[in-house]
C-alpha positions as CSV (number, residue, x, y, z in Angstrom):
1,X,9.6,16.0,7.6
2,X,5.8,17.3,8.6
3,X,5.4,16.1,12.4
4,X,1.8,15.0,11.1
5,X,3.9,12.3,9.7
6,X,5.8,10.1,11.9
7,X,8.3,7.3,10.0
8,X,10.1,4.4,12.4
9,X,12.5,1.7,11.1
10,X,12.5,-1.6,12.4
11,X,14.5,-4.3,10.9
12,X,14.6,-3.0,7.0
13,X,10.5,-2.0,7.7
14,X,9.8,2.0,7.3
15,X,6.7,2.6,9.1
16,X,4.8,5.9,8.1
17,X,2.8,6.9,10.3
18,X,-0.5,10.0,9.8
19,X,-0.5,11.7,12.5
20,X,-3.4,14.2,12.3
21,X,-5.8,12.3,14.7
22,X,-8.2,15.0,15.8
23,X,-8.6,15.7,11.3
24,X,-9.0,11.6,11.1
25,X,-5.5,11.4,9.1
26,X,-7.3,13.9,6.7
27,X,-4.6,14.8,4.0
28,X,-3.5,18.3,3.6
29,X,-0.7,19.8,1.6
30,X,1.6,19.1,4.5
31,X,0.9,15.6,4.9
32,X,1.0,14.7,1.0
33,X,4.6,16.3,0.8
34,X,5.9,14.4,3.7
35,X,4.1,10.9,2.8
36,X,6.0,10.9,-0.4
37,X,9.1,12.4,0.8
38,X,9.0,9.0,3.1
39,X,8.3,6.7,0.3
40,X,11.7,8.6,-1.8
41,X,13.4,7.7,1.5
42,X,12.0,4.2,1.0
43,X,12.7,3.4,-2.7
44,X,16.1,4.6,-2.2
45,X,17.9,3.0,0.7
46,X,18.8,-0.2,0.0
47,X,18.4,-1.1,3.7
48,X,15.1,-0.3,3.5
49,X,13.0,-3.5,2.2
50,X,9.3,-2.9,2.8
51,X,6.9,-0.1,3.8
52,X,3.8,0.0,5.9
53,X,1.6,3.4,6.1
54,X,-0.5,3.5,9.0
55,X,-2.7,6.3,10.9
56,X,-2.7,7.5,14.6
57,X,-5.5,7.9,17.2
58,X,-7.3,4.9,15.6
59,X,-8.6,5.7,12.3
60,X,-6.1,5.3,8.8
61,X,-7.6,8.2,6.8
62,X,-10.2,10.2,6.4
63,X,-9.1,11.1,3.0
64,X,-8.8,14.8,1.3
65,X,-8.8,17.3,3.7
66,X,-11.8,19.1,2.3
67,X,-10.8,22.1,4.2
68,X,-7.3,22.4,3.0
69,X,-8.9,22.1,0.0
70,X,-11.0,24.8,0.2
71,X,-7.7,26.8,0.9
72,X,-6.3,25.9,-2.2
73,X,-4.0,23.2,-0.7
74,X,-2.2,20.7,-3.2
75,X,-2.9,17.0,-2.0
76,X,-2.1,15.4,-5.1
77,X,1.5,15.7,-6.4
78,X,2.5,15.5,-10.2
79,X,2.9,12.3,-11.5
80,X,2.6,10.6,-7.7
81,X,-1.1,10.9,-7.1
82,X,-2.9,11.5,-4.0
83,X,-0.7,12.1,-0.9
84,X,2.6,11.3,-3.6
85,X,1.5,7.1,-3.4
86,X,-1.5,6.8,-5.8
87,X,-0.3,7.1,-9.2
88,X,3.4,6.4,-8.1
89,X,5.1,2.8,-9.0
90,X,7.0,1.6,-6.1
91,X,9.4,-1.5,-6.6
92,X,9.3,-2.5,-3.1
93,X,5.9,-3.7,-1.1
94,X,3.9,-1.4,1.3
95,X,1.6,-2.5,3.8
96,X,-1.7,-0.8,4.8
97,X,-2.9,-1.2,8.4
98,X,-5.7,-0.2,9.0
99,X,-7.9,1.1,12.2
100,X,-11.1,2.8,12.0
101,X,-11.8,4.9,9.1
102,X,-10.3,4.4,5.2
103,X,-12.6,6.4,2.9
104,X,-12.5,8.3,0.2
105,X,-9.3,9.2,-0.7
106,X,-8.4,7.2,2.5
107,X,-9.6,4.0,1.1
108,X,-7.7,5.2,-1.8
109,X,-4.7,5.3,-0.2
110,X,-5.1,1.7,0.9
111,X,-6.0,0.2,-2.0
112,X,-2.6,1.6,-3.6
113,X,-1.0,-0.5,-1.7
114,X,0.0,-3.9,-2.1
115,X,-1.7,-5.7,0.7
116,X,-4.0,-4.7,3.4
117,X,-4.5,-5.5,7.2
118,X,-7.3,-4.3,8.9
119,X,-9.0,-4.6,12.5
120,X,-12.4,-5.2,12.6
121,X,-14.9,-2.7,12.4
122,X,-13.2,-0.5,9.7
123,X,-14.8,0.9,7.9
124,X,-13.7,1.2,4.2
125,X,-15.4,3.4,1.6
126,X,-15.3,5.9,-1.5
127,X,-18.0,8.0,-0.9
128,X,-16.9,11.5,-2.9
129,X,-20.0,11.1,-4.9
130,X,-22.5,12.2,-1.8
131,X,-19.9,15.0,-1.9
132,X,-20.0,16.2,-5.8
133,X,-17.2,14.8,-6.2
134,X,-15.4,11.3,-8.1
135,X,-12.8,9.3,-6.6
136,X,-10.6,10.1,-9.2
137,X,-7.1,8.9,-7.1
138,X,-7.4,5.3,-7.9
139,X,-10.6,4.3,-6.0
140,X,-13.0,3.5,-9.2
141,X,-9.8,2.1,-11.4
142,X,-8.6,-0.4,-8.5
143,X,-12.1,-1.0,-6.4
144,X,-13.3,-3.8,-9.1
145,X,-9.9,-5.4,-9.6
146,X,-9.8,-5.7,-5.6
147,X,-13.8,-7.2,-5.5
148,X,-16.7,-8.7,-7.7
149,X,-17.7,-5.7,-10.2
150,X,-20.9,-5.5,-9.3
151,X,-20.3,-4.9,-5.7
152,X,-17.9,-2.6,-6.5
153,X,-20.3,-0.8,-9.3
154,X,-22.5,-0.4,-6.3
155,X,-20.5,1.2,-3.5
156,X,-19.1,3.6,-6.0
157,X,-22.7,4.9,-7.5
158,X,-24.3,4.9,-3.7
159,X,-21.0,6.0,-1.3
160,X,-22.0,3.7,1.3
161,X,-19.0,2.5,3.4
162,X,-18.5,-1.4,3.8
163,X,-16.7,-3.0,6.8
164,X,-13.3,-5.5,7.1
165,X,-15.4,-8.2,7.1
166,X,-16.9,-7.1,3.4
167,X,-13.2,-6.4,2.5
168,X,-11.8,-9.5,3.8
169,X,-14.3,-12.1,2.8
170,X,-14.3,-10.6,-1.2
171,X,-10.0,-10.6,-1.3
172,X,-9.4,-6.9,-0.9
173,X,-7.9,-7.2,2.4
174,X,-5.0,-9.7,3.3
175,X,-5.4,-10.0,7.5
176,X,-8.7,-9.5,9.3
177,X,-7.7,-8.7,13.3
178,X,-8.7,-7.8,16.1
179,X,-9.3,-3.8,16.9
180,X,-6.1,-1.9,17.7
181,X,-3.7,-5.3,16.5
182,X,-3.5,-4.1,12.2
183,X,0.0,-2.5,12.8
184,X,1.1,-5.5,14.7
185,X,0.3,-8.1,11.9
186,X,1.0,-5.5,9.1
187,X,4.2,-5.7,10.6
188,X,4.6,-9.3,11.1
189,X,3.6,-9.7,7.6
190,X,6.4,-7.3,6.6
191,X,8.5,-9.6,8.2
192,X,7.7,-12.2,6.3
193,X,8.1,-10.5,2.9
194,X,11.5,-9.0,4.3
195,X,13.1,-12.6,5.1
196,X,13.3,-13.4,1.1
197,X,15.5,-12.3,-1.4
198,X,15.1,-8.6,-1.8
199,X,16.1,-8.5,-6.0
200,X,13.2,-11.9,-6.3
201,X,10.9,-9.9,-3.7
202,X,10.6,-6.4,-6.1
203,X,10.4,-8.5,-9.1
204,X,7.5,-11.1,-8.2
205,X,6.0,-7.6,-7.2
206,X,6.6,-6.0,-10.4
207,X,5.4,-9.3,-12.5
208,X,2.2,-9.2,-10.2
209,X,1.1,-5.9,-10.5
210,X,2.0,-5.4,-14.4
211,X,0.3,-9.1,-15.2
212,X,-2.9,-8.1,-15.5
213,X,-2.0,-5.8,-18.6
214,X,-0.4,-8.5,-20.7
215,X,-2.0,-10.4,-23.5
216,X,-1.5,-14.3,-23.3
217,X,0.5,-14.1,-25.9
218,X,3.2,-11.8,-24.8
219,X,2.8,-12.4,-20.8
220,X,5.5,-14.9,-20.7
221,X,7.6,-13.2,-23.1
222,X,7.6,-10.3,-20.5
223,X,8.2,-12.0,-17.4
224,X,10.9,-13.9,-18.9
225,X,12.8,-10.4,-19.5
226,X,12.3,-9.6,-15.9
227,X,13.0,-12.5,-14.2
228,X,16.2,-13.2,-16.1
229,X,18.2,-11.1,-14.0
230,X,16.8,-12.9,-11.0
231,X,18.1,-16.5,-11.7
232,X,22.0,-15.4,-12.6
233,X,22.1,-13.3,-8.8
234,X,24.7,-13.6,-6.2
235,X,21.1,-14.0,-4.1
236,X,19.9,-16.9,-6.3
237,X,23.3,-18.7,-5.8
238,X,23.2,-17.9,-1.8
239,X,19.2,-19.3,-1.6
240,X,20.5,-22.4,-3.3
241,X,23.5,-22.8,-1.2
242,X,21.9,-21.8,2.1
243,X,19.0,-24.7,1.4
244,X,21.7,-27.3,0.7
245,X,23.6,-26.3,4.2
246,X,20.1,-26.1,5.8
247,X,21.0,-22.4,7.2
248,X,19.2,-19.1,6.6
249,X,20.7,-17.6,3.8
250,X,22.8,-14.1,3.6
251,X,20.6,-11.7,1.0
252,X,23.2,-9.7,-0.8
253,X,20.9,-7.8,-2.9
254,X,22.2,-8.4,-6.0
């Protein structure tokens, strides 16, 4: 592992941390290899129930590192996307928290995950177009599913950044906080999520993020097929158990 990428565990939470603060988080071919090898590490310990991808020094991520890419750095990994998250399909949640700057393929990186946190006064952003360039790593599929179109249709034609505030009043980003507190709530919010029923947990994640892409006619069709598994659990059993002994119940994971 690149030490311009930190991971922590705390409590079933992997916390992957950029830690290129004097390059704003920028990604280079270092950072993208490491940022996925930490989300392999995360899809394949069960211990491990939740992610959350944060950046050092007080800014998430710059984006591309336009100078590694001048050196004919590889950012983008086959099949996985920008820093190995964008295009990948994770089955358990990750967590943005963000601080400072998340733009361009920064702000890509965020919205590929599932829910953001963010201190006031970041700024958010896909500006590659003042650049030559498109943001191609998710930015101008996910932008309008995350905010009214035309809003969206507007920051990716001028480039101009837009604040939490923007984010958080349109839906885009989950907790607004105060500066320097987005790992603290991203965390507590992890928390949250990690106190359920891991198998129920990646499959109301899967159901959400695949919904959109169903026709009404076969949308319940598929979430019956993924759900069934869910309902005949040893953890389904436990949750009704546990609520009829009014104790916390004991998630098997299965």
């Amino acid at each position: 592992m690149s030490d311009e990428v930190l991971l922590d565990e705390d409590d079933g939470v992997l916390v992957v941390t950029i830690n290129r603060p004097r390059a704003r988080n920028a990604v280079n071919e270092a950072v993208a290899h490491a940022i996925s090898a930490a989300l392999d590490t995360l899809a394949e310990r069960d211990d491990l129930l939740a992610g959350v991808l944060t950046g050092a020094g007080g800014t998430f991520c710059a984006g591309m590192d336009l100078k590694a890419f001048l050196r004919g750095e590889t950012v983008s990994l086959p099949g996985l996307g920008l820093a190995g998250l964008t295009e990948r399909r994770l089955a358990k949640p990750v967590i943005a928290a963000v601080e400072g700057y998340a733009l361009a393929g920064g702000c890509e990186i965020a919205l590929a995950c599932d829910l953001i946190v963010a201190a006031e006064g970041a700024q958010f952003g896909i500006p590659e177009v003042k650049r030559g360039l498109v943001a191609a790593a998710g930015g101008l599929l996910r932008l309008p599913t995350r905010m009214p179109y035309q809003l969206a249709m507007e920051y990716a034609l001028t480039g101009d950044p837009f604040d939490a505030a923007v984010a958080h009043r349109h839906g885009m980003v989950n907790r607004l906080t105060a500066p320097g507190a987005a790992l603290p709530e991203a965390m507590a919010l992890a928390r949250r999520i990690t106190a359920n029923a891991p198998m129920a947990v990646r499959v109301s994640k899967q159901v959400v993020s695949q919904a959109l892409g169903w026709g009404p006619q076969e949308a319940f069709e598929r979430q019956r097929e993924l759900v069934a598994p869910v309902f005949v659990s040893e953890d389904a059993k436990e949750g009704a158990r546990a609520f009829a002994d009014k104790r916390d119940p004991v998630w098997q994971g299965r």
